[in-house]
Structure formats: structure tokens, C-alpha cells
TIROBA-21261 format. One line per 3 residues: number of its first residue (from 1); their letters; for each residue x, y, z of N, C-alpha, C. Coordinates in nm, 4 decimals. Last residue first. Example, Ala and Ser with C-alpha at 12.3 -4.5 7.8 and 13.67 -1.06 7.14 Angstrom:
BEGIN
2	SA	1.2850/-0.2250/0.7080/1.3670/-0.1060/0.7140/1.2900/0.0030/0.7870; 1.3190/-0.5690/0.7800/1.2300/-0.4500/0.7800/1.3200/-0.3300/0.7800
***
This chain:
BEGIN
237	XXX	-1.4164/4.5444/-7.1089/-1.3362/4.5925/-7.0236/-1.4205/4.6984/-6.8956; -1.5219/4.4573/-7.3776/-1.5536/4.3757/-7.2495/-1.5350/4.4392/-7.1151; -1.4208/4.6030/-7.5609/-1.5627/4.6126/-7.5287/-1.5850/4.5253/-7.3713
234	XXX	-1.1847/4.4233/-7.5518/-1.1735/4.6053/-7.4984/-1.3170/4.6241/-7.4807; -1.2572/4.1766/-7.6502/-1.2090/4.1686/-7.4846/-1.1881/4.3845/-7.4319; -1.5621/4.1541/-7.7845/-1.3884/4.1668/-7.7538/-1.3709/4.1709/-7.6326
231	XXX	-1.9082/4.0201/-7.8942/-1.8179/4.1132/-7.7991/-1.6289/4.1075/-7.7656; -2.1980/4.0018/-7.9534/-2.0609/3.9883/-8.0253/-1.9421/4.0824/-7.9428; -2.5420/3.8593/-7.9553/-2.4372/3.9437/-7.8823/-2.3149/3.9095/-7.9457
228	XXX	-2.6863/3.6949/-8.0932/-2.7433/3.8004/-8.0093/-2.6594/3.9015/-7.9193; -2.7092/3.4879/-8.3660/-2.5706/3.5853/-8.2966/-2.6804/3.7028/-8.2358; -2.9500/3.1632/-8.3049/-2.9582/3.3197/-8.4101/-2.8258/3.3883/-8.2747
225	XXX	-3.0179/2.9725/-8.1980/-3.0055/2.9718/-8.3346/-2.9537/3.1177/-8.3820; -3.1433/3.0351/-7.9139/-3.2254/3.0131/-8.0065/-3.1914/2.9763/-8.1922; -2.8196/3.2662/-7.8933/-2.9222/3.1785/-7.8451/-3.0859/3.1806/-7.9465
222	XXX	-2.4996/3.2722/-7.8690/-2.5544/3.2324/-7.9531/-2.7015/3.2122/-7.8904; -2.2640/3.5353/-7.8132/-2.3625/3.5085/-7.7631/-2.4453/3.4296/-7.8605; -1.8849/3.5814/-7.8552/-2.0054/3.5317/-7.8992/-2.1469/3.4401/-7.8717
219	XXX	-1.5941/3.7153/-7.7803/-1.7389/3.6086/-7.7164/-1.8781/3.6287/-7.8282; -1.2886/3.7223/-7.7342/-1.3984/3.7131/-7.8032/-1.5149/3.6417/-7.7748; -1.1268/3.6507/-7.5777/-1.0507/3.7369/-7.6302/-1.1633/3.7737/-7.6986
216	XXX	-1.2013/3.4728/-7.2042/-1.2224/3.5489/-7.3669/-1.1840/3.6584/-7.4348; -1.1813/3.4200/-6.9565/-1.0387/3.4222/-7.0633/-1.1026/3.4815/-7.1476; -1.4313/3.3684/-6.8691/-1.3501/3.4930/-6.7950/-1.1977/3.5464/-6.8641
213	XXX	-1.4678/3.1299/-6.9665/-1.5497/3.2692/-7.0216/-1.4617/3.3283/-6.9626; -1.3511/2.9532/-6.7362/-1.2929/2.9548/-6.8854/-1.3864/3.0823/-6.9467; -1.5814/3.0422/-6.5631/-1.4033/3.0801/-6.5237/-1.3476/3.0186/-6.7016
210	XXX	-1.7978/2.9563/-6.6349/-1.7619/3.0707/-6.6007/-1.6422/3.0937/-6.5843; -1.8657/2.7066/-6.8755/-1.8159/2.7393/-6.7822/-1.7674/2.8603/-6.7772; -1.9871/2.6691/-7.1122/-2.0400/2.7042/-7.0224/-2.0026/2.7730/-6.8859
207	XXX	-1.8357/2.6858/-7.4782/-1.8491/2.6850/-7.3386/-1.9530/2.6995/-7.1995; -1.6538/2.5973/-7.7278/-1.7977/2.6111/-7.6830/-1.8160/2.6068/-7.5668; -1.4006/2.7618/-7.8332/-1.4346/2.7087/-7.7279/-1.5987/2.7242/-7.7576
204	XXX	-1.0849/2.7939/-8.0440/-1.2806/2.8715/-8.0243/-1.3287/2.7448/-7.9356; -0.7849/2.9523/-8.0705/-0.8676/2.8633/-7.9923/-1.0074/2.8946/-8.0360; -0.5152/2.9415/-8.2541/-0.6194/3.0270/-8.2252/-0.7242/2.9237/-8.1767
201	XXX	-0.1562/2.9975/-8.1739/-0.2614/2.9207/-8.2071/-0.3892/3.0166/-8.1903; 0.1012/3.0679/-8.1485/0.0563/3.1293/-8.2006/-0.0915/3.0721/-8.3203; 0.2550/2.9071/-7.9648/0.2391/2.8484/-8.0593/0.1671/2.9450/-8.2058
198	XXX	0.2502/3.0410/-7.7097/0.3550/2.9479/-7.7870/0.3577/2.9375/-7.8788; -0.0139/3.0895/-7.6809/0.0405/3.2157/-7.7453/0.2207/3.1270/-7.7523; -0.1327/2.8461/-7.6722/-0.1893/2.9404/-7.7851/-0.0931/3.0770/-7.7774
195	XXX	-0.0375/2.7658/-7.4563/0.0043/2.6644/-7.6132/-0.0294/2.8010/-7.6823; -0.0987/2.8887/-7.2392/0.0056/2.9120/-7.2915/0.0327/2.8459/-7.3851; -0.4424/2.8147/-7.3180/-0.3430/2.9981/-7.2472/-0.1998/2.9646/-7.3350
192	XXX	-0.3870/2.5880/-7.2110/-0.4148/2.6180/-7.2850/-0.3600/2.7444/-7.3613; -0.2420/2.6408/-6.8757/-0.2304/2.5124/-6.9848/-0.2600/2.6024/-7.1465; -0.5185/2.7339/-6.7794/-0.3948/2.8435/-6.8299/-0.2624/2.7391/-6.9134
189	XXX	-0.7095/2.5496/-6.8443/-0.7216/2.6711/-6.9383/-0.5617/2.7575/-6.9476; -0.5749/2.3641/-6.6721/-0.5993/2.3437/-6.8009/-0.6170/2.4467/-6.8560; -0.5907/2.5021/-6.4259/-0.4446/2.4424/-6.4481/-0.4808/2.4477/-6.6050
186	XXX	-0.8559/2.5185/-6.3763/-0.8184/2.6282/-6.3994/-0.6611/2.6092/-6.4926; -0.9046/2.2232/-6.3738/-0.9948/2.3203/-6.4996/-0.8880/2.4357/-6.5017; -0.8433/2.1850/-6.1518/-0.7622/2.1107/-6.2218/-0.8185/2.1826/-6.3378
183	XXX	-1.0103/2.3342/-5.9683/-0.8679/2.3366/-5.9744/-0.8125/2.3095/-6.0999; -1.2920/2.2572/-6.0155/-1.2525/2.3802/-6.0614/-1.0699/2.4062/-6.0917; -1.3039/1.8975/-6.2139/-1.2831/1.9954/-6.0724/-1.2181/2.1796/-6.1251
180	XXX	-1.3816/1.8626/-6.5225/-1.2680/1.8360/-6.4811/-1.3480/1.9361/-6.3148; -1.5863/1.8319/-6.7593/-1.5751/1.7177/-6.6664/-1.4091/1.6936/-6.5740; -1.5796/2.0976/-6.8684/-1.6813/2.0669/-6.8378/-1.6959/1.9199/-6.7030
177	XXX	-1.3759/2.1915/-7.0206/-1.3366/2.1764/-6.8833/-1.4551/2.1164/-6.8208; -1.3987/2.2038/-7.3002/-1.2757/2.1157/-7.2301/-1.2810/2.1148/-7.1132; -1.6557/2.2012/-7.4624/-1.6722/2.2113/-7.3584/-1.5558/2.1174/-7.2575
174	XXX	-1.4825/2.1605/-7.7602/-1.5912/2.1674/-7.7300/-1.6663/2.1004/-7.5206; -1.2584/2.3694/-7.9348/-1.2830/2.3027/-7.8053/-1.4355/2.2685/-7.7581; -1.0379/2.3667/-8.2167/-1.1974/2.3749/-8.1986/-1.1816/2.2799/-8.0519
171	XXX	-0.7646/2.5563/-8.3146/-0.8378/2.3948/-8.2358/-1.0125/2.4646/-8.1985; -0.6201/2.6493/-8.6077/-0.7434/2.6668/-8.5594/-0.7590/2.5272/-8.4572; -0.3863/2.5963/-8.7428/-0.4511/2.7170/-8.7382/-0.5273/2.7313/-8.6473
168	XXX	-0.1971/2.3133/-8.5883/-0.3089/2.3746/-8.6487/-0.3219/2.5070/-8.6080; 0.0666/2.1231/-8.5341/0.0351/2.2960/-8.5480/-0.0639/2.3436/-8.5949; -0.0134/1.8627/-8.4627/0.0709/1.8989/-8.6170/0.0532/2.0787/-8.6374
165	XXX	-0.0192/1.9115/-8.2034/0.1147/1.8574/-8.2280/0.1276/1.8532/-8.3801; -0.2401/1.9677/-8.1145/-0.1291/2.1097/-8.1294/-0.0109/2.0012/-8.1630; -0.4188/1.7793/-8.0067/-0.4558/1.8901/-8.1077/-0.3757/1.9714/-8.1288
162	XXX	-0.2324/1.6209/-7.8223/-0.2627/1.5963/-7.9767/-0.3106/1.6501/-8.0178; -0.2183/1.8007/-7.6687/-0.1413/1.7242/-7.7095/-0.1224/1.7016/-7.8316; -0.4882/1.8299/-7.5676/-0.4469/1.9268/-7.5763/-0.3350/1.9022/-7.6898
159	XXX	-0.4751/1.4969/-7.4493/-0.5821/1.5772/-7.5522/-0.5265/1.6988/-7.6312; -0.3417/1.5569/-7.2268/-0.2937/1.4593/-7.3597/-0.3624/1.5032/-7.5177; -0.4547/1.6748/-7.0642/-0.3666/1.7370/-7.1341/-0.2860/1.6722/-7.2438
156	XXX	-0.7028/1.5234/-7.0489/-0.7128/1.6787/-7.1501/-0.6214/1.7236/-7.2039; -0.5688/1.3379/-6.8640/-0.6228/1.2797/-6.9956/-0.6427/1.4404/-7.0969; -0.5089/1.4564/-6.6745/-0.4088/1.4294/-6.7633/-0.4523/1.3810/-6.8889
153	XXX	-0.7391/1.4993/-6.5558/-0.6536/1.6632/-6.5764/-0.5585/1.5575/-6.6927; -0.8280/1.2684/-6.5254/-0.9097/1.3513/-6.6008/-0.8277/1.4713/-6.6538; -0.5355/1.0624/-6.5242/-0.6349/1.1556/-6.4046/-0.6949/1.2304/-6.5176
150	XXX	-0.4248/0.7354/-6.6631/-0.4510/0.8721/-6.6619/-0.6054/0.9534/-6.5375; -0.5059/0.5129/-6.6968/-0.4185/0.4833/-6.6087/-0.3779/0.6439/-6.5671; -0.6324/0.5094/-6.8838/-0.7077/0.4373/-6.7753/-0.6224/0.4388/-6.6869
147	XXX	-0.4872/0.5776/-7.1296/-0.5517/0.6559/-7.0991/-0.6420/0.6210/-6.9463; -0.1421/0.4486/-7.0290/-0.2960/0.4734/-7.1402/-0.3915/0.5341/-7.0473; 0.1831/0.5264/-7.0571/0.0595/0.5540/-6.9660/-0.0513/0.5353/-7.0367
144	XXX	0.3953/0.6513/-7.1030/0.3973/0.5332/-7.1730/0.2080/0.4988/-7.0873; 0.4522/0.9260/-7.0405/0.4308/0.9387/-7.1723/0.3851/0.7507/-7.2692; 0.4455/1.0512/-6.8259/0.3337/0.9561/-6.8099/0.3207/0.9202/-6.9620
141	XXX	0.6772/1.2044/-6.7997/0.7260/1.1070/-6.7345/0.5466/0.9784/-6.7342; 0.5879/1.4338/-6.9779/0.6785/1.3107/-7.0165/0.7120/1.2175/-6.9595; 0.3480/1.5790/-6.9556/0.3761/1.4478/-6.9250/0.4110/1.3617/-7.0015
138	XXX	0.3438/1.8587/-7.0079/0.4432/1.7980/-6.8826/0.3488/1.6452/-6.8423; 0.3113/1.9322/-7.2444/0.1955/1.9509/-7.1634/0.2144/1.8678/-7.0285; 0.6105/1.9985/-7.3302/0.5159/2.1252/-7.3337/0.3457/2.0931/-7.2442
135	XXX	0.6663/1.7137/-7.3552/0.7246/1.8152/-7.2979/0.6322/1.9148/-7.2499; 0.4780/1.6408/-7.5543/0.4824/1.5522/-7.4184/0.5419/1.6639/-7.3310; 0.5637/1.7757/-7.7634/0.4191/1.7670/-7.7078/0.4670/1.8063/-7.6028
132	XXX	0.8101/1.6391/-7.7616/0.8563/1.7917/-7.7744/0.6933/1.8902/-7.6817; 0.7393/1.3970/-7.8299/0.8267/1.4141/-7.7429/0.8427/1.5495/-7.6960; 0.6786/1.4628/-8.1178/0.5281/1.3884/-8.0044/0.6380/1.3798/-7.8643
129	XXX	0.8592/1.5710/-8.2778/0.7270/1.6567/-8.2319/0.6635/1.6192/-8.1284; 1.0121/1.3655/-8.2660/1.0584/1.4618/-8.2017/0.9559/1.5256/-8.1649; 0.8513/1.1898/-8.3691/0.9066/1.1364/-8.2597/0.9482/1.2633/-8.2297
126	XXX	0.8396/1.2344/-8.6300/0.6999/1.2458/-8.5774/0.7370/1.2409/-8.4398; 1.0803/1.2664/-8.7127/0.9729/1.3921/-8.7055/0.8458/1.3719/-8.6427; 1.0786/1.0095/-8.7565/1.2012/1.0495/-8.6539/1.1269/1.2312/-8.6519
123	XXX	0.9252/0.8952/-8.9451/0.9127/0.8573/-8.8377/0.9655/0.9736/-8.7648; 0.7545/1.1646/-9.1598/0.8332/1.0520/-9.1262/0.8684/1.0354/-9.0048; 0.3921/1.1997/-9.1746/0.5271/1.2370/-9.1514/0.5931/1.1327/-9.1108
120	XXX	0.1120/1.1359/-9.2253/0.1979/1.0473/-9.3471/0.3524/1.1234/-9.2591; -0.0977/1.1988/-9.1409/-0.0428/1.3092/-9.2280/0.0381/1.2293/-9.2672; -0.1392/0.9903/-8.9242/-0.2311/0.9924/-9.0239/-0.2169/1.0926/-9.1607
117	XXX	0.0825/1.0106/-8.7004/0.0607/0.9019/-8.8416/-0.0159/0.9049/-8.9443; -0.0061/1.2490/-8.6345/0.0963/1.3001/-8.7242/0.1009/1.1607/-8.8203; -0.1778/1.1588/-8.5199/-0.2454/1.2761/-8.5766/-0.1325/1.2963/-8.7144
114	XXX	-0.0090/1.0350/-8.3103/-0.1286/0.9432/-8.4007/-0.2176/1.0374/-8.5328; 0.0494/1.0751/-8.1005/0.1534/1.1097/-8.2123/0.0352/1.1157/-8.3694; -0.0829/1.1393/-7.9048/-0.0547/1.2469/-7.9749/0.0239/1.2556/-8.0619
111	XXX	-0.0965/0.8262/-7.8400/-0.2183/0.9314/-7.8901/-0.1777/1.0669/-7.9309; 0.1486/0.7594/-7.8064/0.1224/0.6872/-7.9196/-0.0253/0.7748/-7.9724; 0.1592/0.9154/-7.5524/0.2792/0.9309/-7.6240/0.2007/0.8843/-7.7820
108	XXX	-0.0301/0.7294/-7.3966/-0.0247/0.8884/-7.4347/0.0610/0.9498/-7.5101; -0.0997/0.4625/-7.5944/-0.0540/0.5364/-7.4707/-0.0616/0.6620/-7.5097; -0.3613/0.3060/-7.6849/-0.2594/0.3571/-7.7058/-0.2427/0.4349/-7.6031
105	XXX	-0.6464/0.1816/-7.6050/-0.5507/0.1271/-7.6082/-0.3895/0.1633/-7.6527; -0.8131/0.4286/-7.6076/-0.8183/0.3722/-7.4856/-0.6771/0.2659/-7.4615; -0.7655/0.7059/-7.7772/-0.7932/0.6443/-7.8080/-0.7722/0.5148/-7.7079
102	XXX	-0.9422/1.0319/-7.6257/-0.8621/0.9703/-7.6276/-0.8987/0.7856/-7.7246; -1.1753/1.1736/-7.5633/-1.2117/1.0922/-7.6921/-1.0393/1.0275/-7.7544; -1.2504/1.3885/-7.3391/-1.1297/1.3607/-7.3885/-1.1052/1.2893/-7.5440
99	XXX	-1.5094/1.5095/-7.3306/-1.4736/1.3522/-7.2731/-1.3403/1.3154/-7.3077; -1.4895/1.7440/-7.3933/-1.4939/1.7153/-7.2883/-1.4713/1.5704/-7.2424; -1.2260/1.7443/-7.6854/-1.3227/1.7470/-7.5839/-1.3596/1.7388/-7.4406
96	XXX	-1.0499/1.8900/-7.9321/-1.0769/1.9406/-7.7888/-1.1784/1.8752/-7.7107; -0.8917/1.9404/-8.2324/-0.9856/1.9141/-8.1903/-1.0265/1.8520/-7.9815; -0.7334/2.1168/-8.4711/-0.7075/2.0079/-8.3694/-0.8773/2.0360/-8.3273
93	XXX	-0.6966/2.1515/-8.8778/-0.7670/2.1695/-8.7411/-0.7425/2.0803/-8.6139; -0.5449/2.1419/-9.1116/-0.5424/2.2390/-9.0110/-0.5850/2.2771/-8.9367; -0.5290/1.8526/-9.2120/-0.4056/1.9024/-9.1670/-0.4069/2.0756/-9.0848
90	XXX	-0.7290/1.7383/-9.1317/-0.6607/1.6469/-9.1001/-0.5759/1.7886/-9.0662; -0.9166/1.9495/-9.2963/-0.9886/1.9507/-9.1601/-0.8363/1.8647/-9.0670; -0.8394/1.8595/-9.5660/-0.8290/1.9902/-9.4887/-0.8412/2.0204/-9.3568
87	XXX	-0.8914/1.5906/-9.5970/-0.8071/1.6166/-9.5947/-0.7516/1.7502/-9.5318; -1.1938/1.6577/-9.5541/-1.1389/1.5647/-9.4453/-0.9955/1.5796/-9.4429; -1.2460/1.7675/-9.8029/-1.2867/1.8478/-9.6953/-1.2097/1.7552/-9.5171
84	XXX	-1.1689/1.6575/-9.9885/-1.0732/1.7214/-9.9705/-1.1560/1.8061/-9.8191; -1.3794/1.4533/-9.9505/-1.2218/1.3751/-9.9482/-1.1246/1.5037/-9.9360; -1.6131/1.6000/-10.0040/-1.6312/1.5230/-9.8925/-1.4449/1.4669/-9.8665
81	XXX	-1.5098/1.9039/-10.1754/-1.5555/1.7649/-10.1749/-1.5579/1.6377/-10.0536; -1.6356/2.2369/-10.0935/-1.4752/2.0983/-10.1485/-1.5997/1.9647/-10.0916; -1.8024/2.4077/-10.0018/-1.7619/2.4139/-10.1845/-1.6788/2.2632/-10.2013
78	XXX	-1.7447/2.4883/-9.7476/-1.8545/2.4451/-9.7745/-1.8370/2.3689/-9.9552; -1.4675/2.6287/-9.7216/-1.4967/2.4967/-9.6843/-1.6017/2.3849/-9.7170; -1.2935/2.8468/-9.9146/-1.4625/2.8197/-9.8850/-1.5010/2.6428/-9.8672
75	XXX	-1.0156/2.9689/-9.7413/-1.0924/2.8361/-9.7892/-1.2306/2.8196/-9.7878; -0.9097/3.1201/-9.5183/-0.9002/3.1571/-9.6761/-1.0327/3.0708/-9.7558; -0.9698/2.9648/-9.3206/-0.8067/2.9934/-9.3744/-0.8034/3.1029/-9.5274
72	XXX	-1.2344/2.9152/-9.4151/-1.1531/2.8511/-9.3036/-1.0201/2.8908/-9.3454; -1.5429/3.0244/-9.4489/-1.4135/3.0429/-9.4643/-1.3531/3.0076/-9.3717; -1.8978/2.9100/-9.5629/-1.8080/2.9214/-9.4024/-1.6515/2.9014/-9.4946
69	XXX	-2.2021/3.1043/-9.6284/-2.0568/3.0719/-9.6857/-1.9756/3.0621/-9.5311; -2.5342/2.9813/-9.6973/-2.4016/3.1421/-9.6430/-2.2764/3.0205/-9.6847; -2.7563/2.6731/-9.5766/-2.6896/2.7913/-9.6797/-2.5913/2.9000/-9.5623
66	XXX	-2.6586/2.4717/-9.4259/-2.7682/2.4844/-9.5449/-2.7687/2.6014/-9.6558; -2.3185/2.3524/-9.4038/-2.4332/2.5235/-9.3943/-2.5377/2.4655/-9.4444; -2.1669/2.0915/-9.2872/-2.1282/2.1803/-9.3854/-2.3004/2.2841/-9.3646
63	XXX	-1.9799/1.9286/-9.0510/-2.0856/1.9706/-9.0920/-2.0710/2.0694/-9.2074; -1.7034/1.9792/-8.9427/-1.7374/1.8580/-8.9311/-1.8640/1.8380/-9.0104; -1.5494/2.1881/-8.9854/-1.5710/2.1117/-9.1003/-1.6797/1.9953/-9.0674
60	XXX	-1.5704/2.3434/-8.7973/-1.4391/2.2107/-8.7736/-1.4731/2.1889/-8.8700; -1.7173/2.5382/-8.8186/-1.6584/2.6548/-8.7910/-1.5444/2.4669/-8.9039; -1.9661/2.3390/-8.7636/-1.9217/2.3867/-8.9032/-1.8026/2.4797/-8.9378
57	XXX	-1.9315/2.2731/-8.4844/-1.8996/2.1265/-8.5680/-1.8952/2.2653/-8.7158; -2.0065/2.5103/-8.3814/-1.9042/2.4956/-8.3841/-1.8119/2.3726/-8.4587; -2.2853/2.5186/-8.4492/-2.1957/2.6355/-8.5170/-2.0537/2.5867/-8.4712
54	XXX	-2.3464/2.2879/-8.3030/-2.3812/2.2741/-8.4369/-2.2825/2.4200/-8.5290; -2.3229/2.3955/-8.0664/-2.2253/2.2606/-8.0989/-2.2547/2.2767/-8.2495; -2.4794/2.6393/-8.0251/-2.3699/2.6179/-8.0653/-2.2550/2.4854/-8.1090
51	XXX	-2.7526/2.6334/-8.0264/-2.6855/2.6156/-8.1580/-2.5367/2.6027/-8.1375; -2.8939/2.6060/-7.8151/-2.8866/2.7134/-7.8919/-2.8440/2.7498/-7.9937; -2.9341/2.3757/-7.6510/-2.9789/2.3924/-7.7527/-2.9898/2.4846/-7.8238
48	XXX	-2.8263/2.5759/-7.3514/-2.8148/2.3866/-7.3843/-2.9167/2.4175/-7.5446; -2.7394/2.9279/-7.3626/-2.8296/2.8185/-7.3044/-2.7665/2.6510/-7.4185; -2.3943/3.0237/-7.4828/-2.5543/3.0253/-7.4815/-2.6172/2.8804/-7.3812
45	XXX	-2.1158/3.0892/-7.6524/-2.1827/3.0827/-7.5093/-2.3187/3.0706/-7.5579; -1.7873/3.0720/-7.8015/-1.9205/3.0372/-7.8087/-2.0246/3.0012/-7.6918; -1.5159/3.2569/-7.7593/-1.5784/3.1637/-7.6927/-1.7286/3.2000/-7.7585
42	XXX	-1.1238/3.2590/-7.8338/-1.2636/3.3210/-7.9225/-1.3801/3.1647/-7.8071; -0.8459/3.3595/-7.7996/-0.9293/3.2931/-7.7159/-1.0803/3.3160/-7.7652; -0.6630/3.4247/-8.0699/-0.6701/3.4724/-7.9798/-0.7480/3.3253/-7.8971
39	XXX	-0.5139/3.4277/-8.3186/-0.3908/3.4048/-8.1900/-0.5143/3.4480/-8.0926; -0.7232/3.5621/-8.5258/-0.6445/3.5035/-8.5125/-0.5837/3.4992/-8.3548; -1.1391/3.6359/-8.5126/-0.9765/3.6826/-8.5065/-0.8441/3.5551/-8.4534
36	XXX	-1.3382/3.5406/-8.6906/-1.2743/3.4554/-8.5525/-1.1320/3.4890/-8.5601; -1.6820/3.6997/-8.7385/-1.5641/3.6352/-8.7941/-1.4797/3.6167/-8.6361; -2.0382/3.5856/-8.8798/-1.9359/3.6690/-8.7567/-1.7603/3.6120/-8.8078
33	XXX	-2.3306/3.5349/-8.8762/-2.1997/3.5824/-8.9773/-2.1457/3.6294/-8.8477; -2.6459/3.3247/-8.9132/-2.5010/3.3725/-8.8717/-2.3886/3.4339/-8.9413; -2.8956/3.2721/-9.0010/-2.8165/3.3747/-9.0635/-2.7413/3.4242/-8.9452
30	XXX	-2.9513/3.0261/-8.7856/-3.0370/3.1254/-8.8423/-2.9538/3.2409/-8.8749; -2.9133/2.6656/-8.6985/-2.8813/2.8549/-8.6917/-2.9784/2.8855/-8.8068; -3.1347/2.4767/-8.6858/-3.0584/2.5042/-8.5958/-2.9629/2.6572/-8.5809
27	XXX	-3.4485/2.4319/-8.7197/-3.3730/2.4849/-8.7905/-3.2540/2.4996/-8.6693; -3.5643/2.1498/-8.8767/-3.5780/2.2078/-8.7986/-3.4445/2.2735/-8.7929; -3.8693/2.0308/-9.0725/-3.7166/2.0829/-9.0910/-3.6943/2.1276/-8.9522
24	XXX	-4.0155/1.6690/-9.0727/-4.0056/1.8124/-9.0582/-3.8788/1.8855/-9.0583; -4.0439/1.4326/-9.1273/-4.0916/1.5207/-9.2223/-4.0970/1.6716/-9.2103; -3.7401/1.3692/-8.9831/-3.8912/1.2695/-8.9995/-3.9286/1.3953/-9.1485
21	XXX	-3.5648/1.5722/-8.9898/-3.6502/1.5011/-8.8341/-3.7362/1.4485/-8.8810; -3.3031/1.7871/-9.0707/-3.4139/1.7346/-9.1197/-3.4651/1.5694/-9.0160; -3.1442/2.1119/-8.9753/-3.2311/1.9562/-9.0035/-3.3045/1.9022/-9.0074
18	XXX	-3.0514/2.3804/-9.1357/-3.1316/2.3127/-9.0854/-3.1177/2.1683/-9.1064; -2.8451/2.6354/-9.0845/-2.8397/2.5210/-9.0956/-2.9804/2.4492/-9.0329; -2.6964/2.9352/-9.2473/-2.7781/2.9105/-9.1391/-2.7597/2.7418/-9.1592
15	XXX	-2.5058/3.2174/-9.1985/-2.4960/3.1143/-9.2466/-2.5942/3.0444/-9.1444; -2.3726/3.4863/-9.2967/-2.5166/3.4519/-9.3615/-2.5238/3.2790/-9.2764; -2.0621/3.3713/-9.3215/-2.1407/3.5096/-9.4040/-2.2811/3.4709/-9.4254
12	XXX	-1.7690/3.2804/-9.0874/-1.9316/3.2886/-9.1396/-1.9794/3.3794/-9.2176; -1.3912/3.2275/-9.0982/-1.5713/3.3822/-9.1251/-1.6419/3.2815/-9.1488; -1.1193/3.2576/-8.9257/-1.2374/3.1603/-8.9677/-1.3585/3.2606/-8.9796
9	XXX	-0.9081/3.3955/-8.9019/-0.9029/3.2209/-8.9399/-1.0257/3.1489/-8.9865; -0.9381/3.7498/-9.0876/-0.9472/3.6190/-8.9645/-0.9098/3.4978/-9.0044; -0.6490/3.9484/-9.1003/-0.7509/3.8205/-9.1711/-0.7611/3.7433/-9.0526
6	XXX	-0.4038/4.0592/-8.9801/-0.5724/4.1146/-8.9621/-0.6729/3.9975/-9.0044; -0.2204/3.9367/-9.0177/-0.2542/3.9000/-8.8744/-0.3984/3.9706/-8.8995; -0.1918/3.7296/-9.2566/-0.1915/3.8613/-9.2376/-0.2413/3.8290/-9.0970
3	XXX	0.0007/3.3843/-9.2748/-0.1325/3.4758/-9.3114/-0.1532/3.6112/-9.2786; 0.2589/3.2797/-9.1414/0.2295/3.3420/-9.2729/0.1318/3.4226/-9.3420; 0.3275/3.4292/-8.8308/0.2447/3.3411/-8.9137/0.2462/3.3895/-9.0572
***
């Protein structure tokens, strides 16, 4: 990768976030800082309202801090402008859900290309990459297939698909296995597993599930809003 392998992909410094509910504030983090080593498996854990969808929509851009500073590549994300913050988010983040959030009337082939129509690449590049996908998450033979015609396992891996087909730094997962059977979950994480060291991708997962936790290269305990635990995979050992 071009970036130093020590620099993380992604720092918090301080960073908290409140919303706002009628006349009241309410606070969702509370002076977070932590950073998100590269090429690895980085997981966000805690109880149902602890903050993490909200720390993980700001890690994606999707949200910006009440206050601290969030670094994305280098990039003080919080600082750019609503047009370069979308532009940034287009070209170096994929994105992961549990409901898949496939688009219903394009095929699977036409959904993982669809990332690359929106970067503007020319046709016959976009066709090799979204063929090359298809390959790598083995469904080329379901590559004309919409999403209703897809198994939950295939719909993720389409998913998967299209968050790694313009090579992002960083996919943000927000609870990928949550609506799949243990089997077909396990297929997906090691699925996953192998894009990220193919590809020399870096994953952050919001998670619940115990057997995707059991991958972590990094964990991070979020509860009540506030980092209560920070842990590696050698501390883990």
C-alpha cells in the first residue's frame, strides 16, 4: 500500500457527539479516541444503544463529531465540505449491511458495478473489475440474478462485492452477519477474511455476533457512549 503500514486508516482524538431531541441534548459518545490499524479485522462491540452505529456512521463519514477530530486516511474528515465529504467517502469507503441495501431492480453484476458508475470509470474497466468481483465472491454464474432471486448468503456476497470493487481503504460493516444462519455467516466472515488480506483491505465491523468477534484483529468495547475497553489480537491471546 502506498501509506506507511504503521499509520492508522482511521483516528478519533477526543471525539464526542450529541443529539439534539426536541429541547434536549442527548449525548451519544463521550470523548472517544482510539485509532484503526491498517489490513486488519478491527470490531466495535457493546450492548443495543451504546454508541456504536453512531461511532461507526463517523469512522464512514456518514455523520460528522460535535466535537475532537476524526482522520480518515490522513484526512481531517470533519473540516471538508458537505460535496467534498461525499466525494471522499465515494472514492475510499465500501460499505456492509445487515440488510444487504442491495439495489432490488439491478442484477448482481449491475450492483457491484454501480459504485464504479458513480466514480465516472470507463466502461471496459468497469467490466473487468465487476467481472473480476463476481469472480472473487463466486457468483459468476448468478451474475445476471436480482437481488429476489438471491439467498441471504448471496445477497452479502454481492454486497461484499460492491464494497471492494473500487478498492477502498476502509469498508465499514455494520452488523454483516446479523440476518444470515450460523453456517452461511461463518462462509461470509471467512469470505471476508479473504478479500481483506487479497486485497489488503481494512475492515471495522459493528458487531454482536460471537463467532464474527472471535476474528478480531482489534476490539473495541463501546458502552454507554464512552471506549471501556481496547484490545489486539496479542493482548487477546
Amino acid at each position: 500500500m502506498s501509506e506507511p503500514a504503521y499509520r492508522p486508516v482511521a483516528e478519533l482524538t477526543s471525539v464526542s457527539k450529541v443529539y439534539r431531541a426536541g429541547k434536549l441534548d442527548v449525548p451519544a459518545l463521550k470523548g472517544i479516541s482510539l485509532a484503526i490499524q491498517r489490513e486488519r479485522f478491527s470490531m466495535l462491540v457493546g450492548p443495543s444503544g451504546s454508541g456504536k452505529t453512531t461511532l461507526l456512521n463517523l469512522i464512514g463519514c456518514i455523520d460528522r463529531p460535535s466535537e475532537g477530530a476524526v482522520q480518515v486516511e490522513g484526512e481531517d474528515v470533519a473540516a471538508l465540505s458537505d460535496n467534498a465529504l461525499s466525494d471522499f467517502r465515494a472514492r475510499m469507503l465500501g460499505f456492509i449491511f445487515q440488510n444487504f441495501s442491495l439495489i432490488p431492480v439491478l442484477s448482481a453484476y449491475e450492483n457491484i458495478e454501480y459504485p464504479l458508475m458513480l466514480l465516472g470509470r470507463p466502461a471496459r474497466q468497469r467490466r473487468e473489475r465487476t467481472l473480476a468481483m463476481l469472480e472473487a465472491v463466486g457468483l459468476i454464474d448468478q451474475r445476471h440474478q436480482r437481488p429476489n432471486q438471491l439467498s441471504g448468503g448471496q445477497k452479502q456476497r454481492v454486497a461484499i462485492g460492491r464494497a471492494l470493487v473500487k478498492d477502498p481503504a476502509l469498508v465499514l460493516a455494520d452488523e454483516p452477519t446479523a440476518n444470515l444462519d450460523s453456517q452461511t455467516g461463518a462462509a461470509i466472515i471467512a469470505l471476508m477474511r479473504q478479500m481483506q488480506e487479497s486485497h489488503a483491505t481494512t475492515f471495522v465491523f459493528s458487531t454482536h455476533d460471537p463467532q464474527l468477534m472471535s476474528h478480531a484483529d482489534q476490539t473495541f468495547t463501546i458502552r454507554d457512549g464512552q471506549l471501556v475497553e481496547s484490545l489486539s489480537r496479542a493482548s487477546q491471546c
